[in-house]
Phi, psi and omega in degrees: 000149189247184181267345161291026190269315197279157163302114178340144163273308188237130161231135172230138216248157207316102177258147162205090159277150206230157182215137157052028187079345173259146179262151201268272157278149169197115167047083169239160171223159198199124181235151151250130189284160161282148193065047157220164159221129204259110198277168165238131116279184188146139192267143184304143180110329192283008177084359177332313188280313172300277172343309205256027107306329157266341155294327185270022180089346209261295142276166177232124191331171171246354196177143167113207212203140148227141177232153157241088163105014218051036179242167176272147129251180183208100207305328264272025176199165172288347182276341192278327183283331164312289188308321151341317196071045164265119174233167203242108157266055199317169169288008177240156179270148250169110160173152173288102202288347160282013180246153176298149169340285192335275201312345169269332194284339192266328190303131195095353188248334210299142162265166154359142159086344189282131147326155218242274198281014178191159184243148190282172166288006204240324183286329213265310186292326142296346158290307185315272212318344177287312165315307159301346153340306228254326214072038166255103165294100189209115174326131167293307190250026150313146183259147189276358148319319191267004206259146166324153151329285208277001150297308168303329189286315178280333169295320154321309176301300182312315197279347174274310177344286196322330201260353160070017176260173176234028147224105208271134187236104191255097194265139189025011158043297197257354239262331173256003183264207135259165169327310179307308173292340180280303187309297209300340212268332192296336172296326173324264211294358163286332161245052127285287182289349160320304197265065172072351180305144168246148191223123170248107153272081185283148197202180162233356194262124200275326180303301169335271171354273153356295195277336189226338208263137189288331172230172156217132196255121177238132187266161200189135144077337197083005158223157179279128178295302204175178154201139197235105185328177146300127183087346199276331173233161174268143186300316195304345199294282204338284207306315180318323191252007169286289206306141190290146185270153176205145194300332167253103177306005202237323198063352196273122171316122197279005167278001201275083176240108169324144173287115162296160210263178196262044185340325222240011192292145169260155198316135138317309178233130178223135178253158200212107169035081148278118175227171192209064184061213165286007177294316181190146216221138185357084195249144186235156181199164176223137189227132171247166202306178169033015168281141161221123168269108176276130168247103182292091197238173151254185146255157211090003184265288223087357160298350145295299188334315227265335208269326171291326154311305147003288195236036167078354182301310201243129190310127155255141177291317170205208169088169157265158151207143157236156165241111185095033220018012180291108161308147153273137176263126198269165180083030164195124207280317169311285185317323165313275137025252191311345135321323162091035169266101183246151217256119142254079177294184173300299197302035160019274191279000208254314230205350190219344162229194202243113178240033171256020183265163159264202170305310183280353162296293189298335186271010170259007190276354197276159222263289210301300187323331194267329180304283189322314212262006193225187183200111187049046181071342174290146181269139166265089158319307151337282175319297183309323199269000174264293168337317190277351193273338174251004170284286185302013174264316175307306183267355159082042188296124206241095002284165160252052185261116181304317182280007189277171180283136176272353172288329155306015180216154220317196176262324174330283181321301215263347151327299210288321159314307168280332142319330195285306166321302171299315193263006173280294187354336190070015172328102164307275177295139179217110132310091181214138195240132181043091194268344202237011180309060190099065165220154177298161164325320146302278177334326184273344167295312202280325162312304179298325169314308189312293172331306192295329184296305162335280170340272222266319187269331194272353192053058158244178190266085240225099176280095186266067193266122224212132160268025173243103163323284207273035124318316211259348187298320230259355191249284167355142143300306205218137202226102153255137194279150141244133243198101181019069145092352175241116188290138147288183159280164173285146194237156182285121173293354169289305157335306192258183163232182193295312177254021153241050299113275168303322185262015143325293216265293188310130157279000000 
């Protein structure tokens, strides 16, 4: 019997959500059986994330229907979808490091009486049997600061047990683990679904797919491609109906001509067996001046990892890097700095502005500026607001009203701001991760332009670490993939195209 014998556990019938008038979705429909496990695909961007925010409550469609069991329901919050009996693994791993496993897997369920510090017996017997659910052997009252990544990760499934549903929504699942641990967790959801569980598994791994998932729904654009038994495609089938048709295969804008380079120059920046736990493992890259190197990923690849690490954000185990043949001491952001290695990470509000600052604040927080713009520790106001009147003239900064809060304002702006920030440093090296990440079709012309100017007039050395294949066609010199934690070498973009390229990069 198959699971298509049973009657949907979940149907959602042409859902479409719109942000600013573009649809995020438009008229997708996605059904789940009891005892499947249902893959989503899709290239970032393909609405996957929107999709799996409006099943879990967390948006609310503009158009369609959702049934459970063949009832209308009605989502509207993440707690309403619990109650529904959905529960969420998001891609990140989420716990209180000080608190025990148990007590993060009960969190938001605690009765009367639970304790901070100890789980009553009743509490400690509902962790226990979900773990064993999985076959997972896990201190309970371990604090989860001491427990593995793939411990955590199975506590995380057990606590949607614990939430008492029987459909389960799993975003990348596997995306921290290793292979060995991507395996065992995958056996896990294979007797999960045996006892009836319905499961959407969004991935990127194509192999996965392939191995456990019973249907595949793959999104393109924020609309369905299609869906597809087991066996019915082939991995070369995926990528063909992931990847977006595009009037060029190349993406490159023909005003667009790289400067040529020195072959015999020696690198600006060089890296030598960098490694990072399983994130990521002795990846070597060479950037020479006026270069710009795309590092291609998914998530869970480690090319953010790999690119913060870089620039001292983030801790490494072991390798070098130099600049200029100059060793760097890695893990650490000042000496990046002084090095003239500057960082633009992903994380925006988290990491690259201040956003109760204004515009012009935030572009005087960089060390030269507070050097230049100041005197005996007093800010030359004057200076500061003519320096923020040509940054924001230059990036075409939307209002340009300099005192305004940059947390208030798009992500394009305050993106073009911590670029802006960055190249006042005066930077040998420009790092920059997902440079164009929710930002509009202008706003993303003018980020390259900024990149490009970088290169060919300041002579720097311009690192992308980017999950949009064709962002990097269209920007790059040179492309290198990263593929779970294995760097290739960089290869010339002129070389590849767009959907070989992709199925590069998908694991």
């Amino acid at each position: 019997m198959t699971v298509l014998s049973h009657s949907p556990r979940l149907e959602l019938s042409g859902i479409s959500k719109y942000f600013s008038g573009v649809a995020a979705l438009e008229d997708v429909d996605i059904e789940l059986y009891p005892g499947e496990i249902h893959a989503l695909l899709g290239e970032n961007g393909a609405g996957k994330s929107t999709l799996i925010r409006v099943l879990t409550g967390a948006y609310l469609s503009d158009a369609g229907s959702f049934r459970i069991n063949g009832q209308n329901v009605n989502c509207t919050s993440p707690r309403d979808a619990i109650r529904q009996g959905i529960s969420l693994v998001p891609q990140d791993i989420l716990f209180v490091p000080n608190f025990s496993i148990g007590r993060n897997m009960l969190l938001g369920m605690e009765g009367r009486g639970s304790r901070r510090d100890s789980l009553s017996q009743k509490e400690r017997s509902l962790v226990e049997e979900a773990l064993a659910r999985l076959g997972a052997k896990i201190d309970v009252d371990a604090p989860a600061r001491t427990v593995p990544v793939p411990q955590l990760r199975l506590a995380q499934v057990a606590r949607g047990l614990l939430q008492g549903g029987d459909i389960m929504v799993l975003d990348e699942p596997t995306a921290v683990l290793s292979e060995p641990d991507a395996e065992m967790l995958l056996e896990r959801l294979e007797g999960l679904r045996s006892m009836g569980t319905a499961i959407l598994y969004v991935t990127h791994r194509l192999n996965e797919v392939m191995r456990i998932a019973d249907r595949t729904t793959i999104l393109r654009d924020g609309k369905r491609v299609g869906v597809y038994k087991r066996g019915d495609l082939k991995r070369a089938d995926m990528v063909e109906l992931i990847a977006r048709s595009l009037p060029d295969e190349t993406s490159r804008p023909a005003q667009w001509v790289p400067k040529k380079l020195d072959e015999l120059a020696a690198p600006r920046l060089s890296v030598r067996n960098f490694s990072s736990g399983i994130t990521f493992r002795d990846c070597n890259l060479d950037v020479r001046s006026g270069e710009i190197i795309g590092i291609a990923g998914v998530q869970g690849s480690g090319h953010g990892a790999f690119l913060r690490s870089l620039g001292g954000l983030d801790p490494v185990d072991g390798g070098t890097l130099l600049v200029n043949g100059a060793p760097i001491h890695t893990g650490n952001v000042a000496k990046s700095v002084g090095a003239a290695v500057m960082t633009v990470p992903a994380d925006r509000r988290g990491s690259s502005i201040i956003a109760d600052m204004s515009i012009r604040a935030n572009l005087a927080v960089s060390g030269r500026s507070r050097e230049g713009m100041s005197r005996w520790g007093v800010r030359n106001q004057k200076c500061e607001k003519e320096m923020a009147r040509t940054y924001i003239e230059r990036m075409s900064i939307r209002p340009n009203a300099q005192d305004a809060l940059l947390g208030q304002m798009s992500g394009g702006n305050q993106q073009k701001v911590a670029i802006a920030r960055a190249l006042d440093a005066e930077p040998q090296v420009l790092l920059i991760e997902e440079p164009t990440q929710g930002v509009d079709v202008g706003t993303k012309a003018d980020i390259h332009d900024l990149l490009r100017e970088a290169a060919t007039l300041r002579n720097c050395a311009v690192v992308v670490a980017s999950s949009e294949c064709e962002e990097l066609l269209e920007l790059c010199d040179s492309i290198a993939v990263m593929r779970i934690g294995q760097l290739t070498a960089p290869e010339l973009a002129s070389t590849m195209d767009y959907k070989s390229l992709l199925a590069r990069v998908l694991p």
